[in-house]
C-alpha positions as CSV (number, residue, x, y, z in Angstrom):
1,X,5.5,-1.8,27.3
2,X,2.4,0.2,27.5
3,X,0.4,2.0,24.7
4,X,0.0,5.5,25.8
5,X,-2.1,7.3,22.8
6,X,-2.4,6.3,19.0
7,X,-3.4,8.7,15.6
8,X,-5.2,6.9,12.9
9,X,-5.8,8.9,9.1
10,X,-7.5,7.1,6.7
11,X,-7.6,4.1,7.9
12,X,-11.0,1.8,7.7
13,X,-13.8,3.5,9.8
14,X,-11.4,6.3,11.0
15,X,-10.6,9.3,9.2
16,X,-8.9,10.9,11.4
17,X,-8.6,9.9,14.9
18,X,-6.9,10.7,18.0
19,X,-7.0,7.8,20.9
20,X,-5.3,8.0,24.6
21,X,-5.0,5.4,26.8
22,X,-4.9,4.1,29.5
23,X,-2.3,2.1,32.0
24,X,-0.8,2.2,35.4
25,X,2.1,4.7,34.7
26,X,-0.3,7.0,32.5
27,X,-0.6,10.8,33.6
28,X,-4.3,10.7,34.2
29,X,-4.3,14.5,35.3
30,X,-2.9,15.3,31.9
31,X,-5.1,13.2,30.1
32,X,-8.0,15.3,32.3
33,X,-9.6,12.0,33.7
34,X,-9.8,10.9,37.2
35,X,-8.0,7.9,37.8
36,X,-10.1,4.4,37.9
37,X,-10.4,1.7,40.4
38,X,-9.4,-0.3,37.7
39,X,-6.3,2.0,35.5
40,X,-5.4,-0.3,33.5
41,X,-8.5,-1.7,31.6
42,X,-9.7,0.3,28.1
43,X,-12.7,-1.1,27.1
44,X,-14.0,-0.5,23.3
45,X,-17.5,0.2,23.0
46,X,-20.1,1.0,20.1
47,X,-22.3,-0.7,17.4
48,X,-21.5,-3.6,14.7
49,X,-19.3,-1.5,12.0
50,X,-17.8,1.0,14.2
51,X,-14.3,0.2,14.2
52,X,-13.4,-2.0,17.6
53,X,-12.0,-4.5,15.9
54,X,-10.2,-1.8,13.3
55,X,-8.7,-0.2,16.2
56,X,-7.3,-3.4,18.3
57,X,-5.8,-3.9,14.2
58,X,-4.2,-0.5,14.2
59,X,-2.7,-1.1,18.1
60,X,-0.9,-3.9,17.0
61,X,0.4,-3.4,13.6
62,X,1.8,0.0,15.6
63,X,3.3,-2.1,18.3
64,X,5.3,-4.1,15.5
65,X,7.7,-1.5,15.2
66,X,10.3,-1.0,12.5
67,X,9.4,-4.9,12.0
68,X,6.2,-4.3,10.4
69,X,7.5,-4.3,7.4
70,X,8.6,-8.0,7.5
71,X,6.3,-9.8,9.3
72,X,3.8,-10.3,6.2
73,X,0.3,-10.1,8.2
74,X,-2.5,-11.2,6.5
75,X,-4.2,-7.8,5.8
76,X,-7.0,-6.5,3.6
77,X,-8.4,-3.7,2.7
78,X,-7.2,-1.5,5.7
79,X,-6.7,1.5,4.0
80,X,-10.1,4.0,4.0
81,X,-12.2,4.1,0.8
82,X,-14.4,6.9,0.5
83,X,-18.0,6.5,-1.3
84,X,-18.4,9.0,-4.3
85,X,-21.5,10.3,-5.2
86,X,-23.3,8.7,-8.3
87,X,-23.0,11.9,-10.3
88,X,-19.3,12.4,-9.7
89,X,-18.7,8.8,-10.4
90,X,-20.6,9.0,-14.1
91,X,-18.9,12.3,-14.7
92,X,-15.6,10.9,-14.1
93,X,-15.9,7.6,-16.5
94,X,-17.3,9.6,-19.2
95,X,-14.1,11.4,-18.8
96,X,-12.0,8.5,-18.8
97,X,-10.6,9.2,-15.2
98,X,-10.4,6.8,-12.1
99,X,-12.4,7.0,-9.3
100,X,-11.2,7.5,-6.2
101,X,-11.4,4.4,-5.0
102,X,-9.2,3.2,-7.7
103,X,-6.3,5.7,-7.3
104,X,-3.0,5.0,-4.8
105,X,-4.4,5.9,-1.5
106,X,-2.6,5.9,2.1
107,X,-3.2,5.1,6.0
108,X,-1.0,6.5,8.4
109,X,-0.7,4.6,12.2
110,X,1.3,6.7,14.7
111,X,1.5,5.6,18.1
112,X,3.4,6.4,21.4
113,X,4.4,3.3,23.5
114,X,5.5,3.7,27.5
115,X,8.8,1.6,28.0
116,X,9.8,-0.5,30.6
117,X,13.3,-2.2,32.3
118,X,12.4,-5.4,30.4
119,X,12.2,-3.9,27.4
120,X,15.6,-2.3,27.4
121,X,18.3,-5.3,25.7
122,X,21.5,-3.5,27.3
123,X,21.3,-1.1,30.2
124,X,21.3,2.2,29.2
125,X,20.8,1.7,25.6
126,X,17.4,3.7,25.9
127,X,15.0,5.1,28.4
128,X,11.7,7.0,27.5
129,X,9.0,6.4,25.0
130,X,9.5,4.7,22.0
131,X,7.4,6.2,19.0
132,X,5.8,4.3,15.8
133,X,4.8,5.4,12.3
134,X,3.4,2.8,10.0
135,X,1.8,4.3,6.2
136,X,0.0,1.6,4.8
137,X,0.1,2.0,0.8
138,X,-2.6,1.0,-1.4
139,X,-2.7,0.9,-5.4
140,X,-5.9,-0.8,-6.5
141,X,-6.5,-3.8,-4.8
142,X,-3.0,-4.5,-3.2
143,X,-1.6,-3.0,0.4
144,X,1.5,-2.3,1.5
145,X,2.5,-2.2,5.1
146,X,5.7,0.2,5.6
147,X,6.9,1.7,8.7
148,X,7.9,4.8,7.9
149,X,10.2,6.1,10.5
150,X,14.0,6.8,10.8
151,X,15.3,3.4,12.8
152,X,15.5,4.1,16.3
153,X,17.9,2.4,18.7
154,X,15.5,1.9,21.0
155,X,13.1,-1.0,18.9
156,X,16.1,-3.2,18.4
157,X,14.8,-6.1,21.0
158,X,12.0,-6.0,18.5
159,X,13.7,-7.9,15.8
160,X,15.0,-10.5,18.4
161,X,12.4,-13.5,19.2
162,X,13.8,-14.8,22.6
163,X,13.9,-10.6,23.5
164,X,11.6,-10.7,26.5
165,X,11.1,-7.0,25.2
166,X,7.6,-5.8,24.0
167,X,5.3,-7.8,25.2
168,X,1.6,-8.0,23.5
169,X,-0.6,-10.1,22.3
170,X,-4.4,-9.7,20.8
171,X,-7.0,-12.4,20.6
172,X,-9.7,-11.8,17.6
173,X,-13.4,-13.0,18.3
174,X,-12.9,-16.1,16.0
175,X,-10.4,-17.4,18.6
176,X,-10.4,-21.5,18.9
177,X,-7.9,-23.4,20.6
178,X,-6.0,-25.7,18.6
179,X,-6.1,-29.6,19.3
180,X,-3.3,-30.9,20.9
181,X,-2.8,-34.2,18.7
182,X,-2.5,-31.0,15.5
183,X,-0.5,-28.9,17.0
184,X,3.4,-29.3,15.8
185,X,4.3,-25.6,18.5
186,X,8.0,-26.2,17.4
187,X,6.9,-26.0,13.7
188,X,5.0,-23.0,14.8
189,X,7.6,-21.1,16.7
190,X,10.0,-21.5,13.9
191,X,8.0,-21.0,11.5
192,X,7.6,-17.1,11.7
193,X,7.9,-13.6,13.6
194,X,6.8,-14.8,17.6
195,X,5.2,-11.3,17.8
196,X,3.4,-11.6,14.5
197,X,2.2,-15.0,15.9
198,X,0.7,-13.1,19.0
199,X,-1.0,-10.6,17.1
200,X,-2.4,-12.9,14.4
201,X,-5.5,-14.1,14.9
202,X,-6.5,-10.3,14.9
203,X,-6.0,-10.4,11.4
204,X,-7.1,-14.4,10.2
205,X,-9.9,-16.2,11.4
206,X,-8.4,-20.0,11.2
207,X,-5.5,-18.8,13.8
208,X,-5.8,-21.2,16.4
209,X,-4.8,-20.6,20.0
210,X,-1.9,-22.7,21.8
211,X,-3.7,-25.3,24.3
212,X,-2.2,-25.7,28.0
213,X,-1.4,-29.2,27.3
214,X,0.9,-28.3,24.8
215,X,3.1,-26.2,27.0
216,X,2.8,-26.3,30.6
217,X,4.2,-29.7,31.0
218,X,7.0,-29.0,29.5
219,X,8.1,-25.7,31.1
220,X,10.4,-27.1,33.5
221,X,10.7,-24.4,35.9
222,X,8.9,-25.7,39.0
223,X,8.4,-21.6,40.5
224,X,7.1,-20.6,37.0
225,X,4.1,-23.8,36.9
226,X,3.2,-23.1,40.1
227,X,2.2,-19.3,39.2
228,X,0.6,-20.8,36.1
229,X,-1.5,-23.2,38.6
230,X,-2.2,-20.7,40.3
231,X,-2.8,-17.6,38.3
232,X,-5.4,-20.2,36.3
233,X,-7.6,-20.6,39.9
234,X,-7.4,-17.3,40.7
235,X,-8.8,-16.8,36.6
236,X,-11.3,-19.5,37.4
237,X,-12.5,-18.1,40.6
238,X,-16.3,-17.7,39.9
239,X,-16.6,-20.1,37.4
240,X,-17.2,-23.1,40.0
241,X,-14.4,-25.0,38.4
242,X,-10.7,-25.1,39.8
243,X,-7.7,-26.5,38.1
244,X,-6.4,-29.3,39.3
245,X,-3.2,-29.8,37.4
246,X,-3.5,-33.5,36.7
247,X,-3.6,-35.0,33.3
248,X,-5.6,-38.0,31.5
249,X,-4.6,-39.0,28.1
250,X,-2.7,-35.7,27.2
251,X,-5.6,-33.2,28.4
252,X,-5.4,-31.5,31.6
253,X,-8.4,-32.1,34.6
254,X,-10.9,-29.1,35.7
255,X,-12.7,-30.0,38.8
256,X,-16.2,-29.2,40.1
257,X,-18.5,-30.6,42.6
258,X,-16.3,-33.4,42.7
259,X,-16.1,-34.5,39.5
260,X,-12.7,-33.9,37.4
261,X,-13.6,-33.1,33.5
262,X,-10.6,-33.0,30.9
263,X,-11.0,-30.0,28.9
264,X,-12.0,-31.1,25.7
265,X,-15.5,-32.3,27.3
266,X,-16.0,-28.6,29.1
267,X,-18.8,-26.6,27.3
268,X,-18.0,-24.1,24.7
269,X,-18.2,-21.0,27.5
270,X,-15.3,-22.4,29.7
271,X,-13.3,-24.1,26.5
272,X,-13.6,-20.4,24.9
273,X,-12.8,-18.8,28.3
274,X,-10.0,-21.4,29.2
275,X,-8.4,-21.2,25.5
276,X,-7.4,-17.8,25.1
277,X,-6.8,-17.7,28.9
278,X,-3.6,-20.7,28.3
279,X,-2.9,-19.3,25.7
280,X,-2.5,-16.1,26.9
281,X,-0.6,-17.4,29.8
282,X,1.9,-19.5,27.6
283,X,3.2,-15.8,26.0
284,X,3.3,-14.0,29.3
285,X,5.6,-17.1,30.8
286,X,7.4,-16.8,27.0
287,X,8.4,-13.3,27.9
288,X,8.4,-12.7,31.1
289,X,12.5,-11.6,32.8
290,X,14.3,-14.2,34.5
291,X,13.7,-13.7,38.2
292,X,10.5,-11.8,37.9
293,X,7.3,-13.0,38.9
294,X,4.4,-14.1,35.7
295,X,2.7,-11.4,37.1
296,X,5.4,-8.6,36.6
297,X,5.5,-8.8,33.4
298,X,4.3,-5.8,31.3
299,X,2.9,-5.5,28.4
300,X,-0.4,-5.1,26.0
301,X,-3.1,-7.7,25.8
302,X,-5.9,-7.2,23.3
303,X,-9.1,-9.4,23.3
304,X,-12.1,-9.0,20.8
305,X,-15.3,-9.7,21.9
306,X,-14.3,-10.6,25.7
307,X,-17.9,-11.5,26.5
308,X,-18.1,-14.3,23.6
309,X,-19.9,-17.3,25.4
310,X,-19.3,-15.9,29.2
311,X,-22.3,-16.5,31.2
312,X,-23.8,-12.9,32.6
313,X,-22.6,-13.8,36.0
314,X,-18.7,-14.2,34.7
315,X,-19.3,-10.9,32.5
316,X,-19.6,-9.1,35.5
317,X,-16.6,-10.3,37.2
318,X,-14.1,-11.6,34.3
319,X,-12.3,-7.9,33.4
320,X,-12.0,-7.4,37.4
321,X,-10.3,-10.3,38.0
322,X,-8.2,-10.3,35.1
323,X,-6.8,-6.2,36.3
324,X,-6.6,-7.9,39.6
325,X,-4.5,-11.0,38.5
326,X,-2.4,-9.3,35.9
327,X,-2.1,-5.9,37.5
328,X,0.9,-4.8,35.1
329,X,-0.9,-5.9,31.9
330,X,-2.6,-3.3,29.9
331,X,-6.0,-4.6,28.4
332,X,-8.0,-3.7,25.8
333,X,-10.9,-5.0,25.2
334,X,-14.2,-4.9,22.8
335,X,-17.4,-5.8,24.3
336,X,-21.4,-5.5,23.5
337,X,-22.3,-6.5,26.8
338,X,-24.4,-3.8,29.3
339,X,-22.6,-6.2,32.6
340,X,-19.1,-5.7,30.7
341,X,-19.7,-1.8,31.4
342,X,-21.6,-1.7,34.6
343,X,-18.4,-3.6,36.3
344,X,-16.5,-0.6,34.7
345,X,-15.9,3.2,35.6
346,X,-17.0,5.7,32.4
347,X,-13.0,6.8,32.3
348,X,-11.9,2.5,31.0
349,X,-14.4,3.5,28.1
350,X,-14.1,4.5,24.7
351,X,-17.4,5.3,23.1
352,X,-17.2,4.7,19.0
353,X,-19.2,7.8,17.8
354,X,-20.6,7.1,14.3
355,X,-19.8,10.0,12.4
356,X,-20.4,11.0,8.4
357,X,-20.0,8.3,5.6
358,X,-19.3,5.4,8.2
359,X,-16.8,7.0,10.0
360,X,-16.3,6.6,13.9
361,X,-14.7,8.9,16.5
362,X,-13.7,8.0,19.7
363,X,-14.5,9.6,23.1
364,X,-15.3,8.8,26.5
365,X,-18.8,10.1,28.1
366,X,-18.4,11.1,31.3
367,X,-21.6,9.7,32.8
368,X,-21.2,7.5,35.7
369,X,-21.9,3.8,34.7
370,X,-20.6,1.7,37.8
371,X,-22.7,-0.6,39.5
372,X,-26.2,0.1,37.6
373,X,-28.3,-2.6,36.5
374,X,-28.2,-4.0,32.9
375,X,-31.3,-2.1,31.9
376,X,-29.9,1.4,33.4
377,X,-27.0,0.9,31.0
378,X,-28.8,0.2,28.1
379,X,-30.9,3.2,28.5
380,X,-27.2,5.6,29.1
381,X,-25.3,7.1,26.1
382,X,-23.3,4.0,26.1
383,X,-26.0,1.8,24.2
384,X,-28.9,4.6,23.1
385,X,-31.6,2.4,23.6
386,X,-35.1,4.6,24.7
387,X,-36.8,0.8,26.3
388,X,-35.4,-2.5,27.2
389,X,-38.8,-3.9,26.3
390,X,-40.5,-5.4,23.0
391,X,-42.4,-3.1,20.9
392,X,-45.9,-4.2,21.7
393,X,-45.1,-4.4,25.2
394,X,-44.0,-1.2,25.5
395,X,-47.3,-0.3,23.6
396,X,-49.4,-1.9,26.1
397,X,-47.8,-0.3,28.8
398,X,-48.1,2.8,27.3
399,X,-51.7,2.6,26.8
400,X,-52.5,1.1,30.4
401,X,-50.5,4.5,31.3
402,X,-52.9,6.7,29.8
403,X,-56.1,5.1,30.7
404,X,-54.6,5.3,34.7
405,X,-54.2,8.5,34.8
406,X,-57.5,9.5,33.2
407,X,-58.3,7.6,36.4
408,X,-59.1,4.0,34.9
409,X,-58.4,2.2,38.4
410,X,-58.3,-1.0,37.0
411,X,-56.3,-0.1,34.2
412,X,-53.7,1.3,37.5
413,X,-53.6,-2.1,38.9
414,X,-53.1,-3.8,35.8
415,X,-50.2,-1.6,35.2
416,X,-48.5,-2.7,37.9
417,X,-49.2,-6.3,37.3
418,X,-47.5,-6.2,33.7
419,X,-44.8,-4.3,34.5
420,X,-43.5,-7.2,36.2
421,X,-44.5,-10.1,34.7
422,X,-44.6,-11.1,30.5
423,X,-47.2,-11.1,28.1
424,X,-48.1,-14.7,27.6
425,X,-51.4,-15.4,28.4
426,X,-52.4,-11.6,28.5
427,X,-54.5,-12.0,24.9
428,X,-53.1,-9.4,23.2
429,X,-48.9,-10.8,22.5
430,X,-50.1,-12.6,19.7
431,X,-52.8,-10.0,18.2
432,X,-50.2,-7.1,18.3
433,X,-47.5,-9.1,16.6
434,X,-49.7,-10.1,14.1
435,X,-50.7,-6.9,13.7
């Protein structure tokens, strides 16, 4: 299962919105686009407020299918208000009308999802794309989440849980792994919809992520932990650390340099990294066919915030690695990070364009962004910035500019000595800031 496009109306930042994307079996000539090095990597880019997050929200409330309606996700205020102008809001209480943020109001989700063998339940039952339509009703302060579509055949593995159909999970940026001594997974797995559970913590901050230790020694199938073992090192591969698989008092061992470390005493980057990546590999073993290799499984993963705690050096090589690894896994992914886009190709990004009364459309730019520098990337379309550098830097630089070529020779070399080294100790840091 593969998301190929989505339409959003009225729903947070979007207004109206029309989003392709994109995956290994997507028609890149129709979508006008060369193909990427990497085709099955979307990254979501733009500012704070934008609607990254709203989108990875609308992906997989779409994805639920006719199940939607059931699933009882913890959702709030999803459905676009629009501001009124002061005037128009007086006029109307005088009147003794509503505003219109008070009055019923609606957002619509459509989506077109790209099937696969594994998410047929009997052969022949249905072959092709499979097409959502969620309306999300508001009146006043409650929402209603309906989907709003004649039943199709074809989303009956939906409403199965052990249905290695549909595959997809999203990770929001609050994601924590849960501590193994708390974690009752039984009580969890029974306890509601398994593809709500993979979706939640999009939606609710205190969803915690299902630790390693929890699952992996009890999967039983010998093939299947040896693809976990090593899908994890190959996940790990520029981290320093390897996994060695052994286990003291319940937590499993990372190695580096010689010296094993049980993950509860790794630093937040590699618990952060490490959490969602087990848990993440404990729902692709969950659904993955009998008989099929952990990485031919299908299916949408979402991550919010990918960079959050990643050393630069991982940024640069963690979406890479995880195309790489998990080459039939659609991601998509939100980012602020300049390396996150410079290890990328302009077609795997969607640029949020702020548009009127904090709305957001997005496109992609077709500027080439591979391989430049951090700086070069905040200075493209991507980010908008005009200088990487503090203000009074920038002023000082600008000013030793003038004065060189008004022929200042000294002010030529000093140029050249502060472009490449900072201001402390130059006498004027402090002044300016002060200033």
């Amino acid at each position: 299962m593969f998301i190929d496009r989505i339409s959003i109306n009225r729903f947070r930042t979007f207004r109206k919105a029309e989003v392709p994307f994109l995956h290994r079996d997507q028609n890149f000539e129709a979508l006008g686009i060369p193909e990427p090095k990497l085709p099955n990597v979307n990254l979501l880019l733009g500012n704070n407020g934008v609607g990254k997050t709203t989108l990875l929200k609308a992906i997989a409330i779409a994805a639920l299918g006719p199940a939607v309606s059931d699933v009882n996700l913890p959702i709030y205020r999803l459905v676009r208000r629009e501001a009124e102008k002061k005037g128009k809001a007086r006029e109307k209480a005088k009147a003794g009308k509503k505003s219109n943020v008070e009055q019923k109001d609606e957002a619509v989700i459509e989506a077109t999802f790209c099937t696969h063998e594994q998410d047929i339940k009997d052969a022949g039952l249905y072959v092709g794309p499979l097409e959502s339509h969620v309306t999300i009703t508001r009146m006043d302060d409650l929402e209603r989440v309906r989907w709003t579509r004649p039943e199709e055949k074809g989303w009956d593995p939906i409403f199965s849980a052990k249905s290695d159909a549909f595959f997809f999970v999203g990770y929001g940026s609050t994601r924590r792994v849960e501590s193994q001594d708390r974690l009752d997974l039984g009580a969890r797995l029974s306890s509601s919809f398994a593809r709500a559970q993979r979706i939640r913590s999009l939606f609710e901050d205190a969803y915690s992520l299902v630790p390693l230790s929890a699952w992996l020694p009890k999967l039983g199938n010998k093939g299947r932990t040896v693809q976990v073992h090593n899908l994890i090192n190959k996940l790990l591969a520029h981290t320093g650390y390897t996994f060695t698989g052994e286990q003291e008092l319940g937590e499993y061992l990372f190695e580096r340099d010689g010296l094993k470390v049980p993950f509860p005493a790794l630093s937040d980057g590699y618990r952060a990294y490490l959490g969602w990546i087990g848990d993440l590999l404990f729902h692709v073993t969950e659904t993955c066919p009998s008989g099929k290799k952990l990485t031919e499984n299908r299916g949408v993963v979402m991550v919010d915030e990918i960079d959050l705690h990643l050393h630069p050096k991982w940024q640069m090589t963690v979406l890479p690695t995880l195309a790489a690894e998990l080459p039939n896994i659609q991601f998509i992914v939100t980012s602020h990070s300049p390396l996150i886009v410079g290890s990328l190709e302009w077609m795997n990004i969607l640029f949020m364009e702020p548009g009127p009364g904090l709305s957001a459309v997005p496109k992609r730019i077709p500027s080439p962004v591979h391989g430049l520098d951090a700086d070069q990337v905040l200075l493209t379309e991507f980010f908008g910035l005009e200088s990487t550098r503090t203000s009074d830097k920038s002023r000082r630089l600008k000013r030793l500019t003038v004065e060189a070529r008004d022929g200042d020779p000294d002010a030529a070399l000093q140029l050249l000595a502060e472009m490449s080294r900072g201001s402390e100790g130059s006498g004027e840091t402090i002044a300016q800031n002060e200033g």
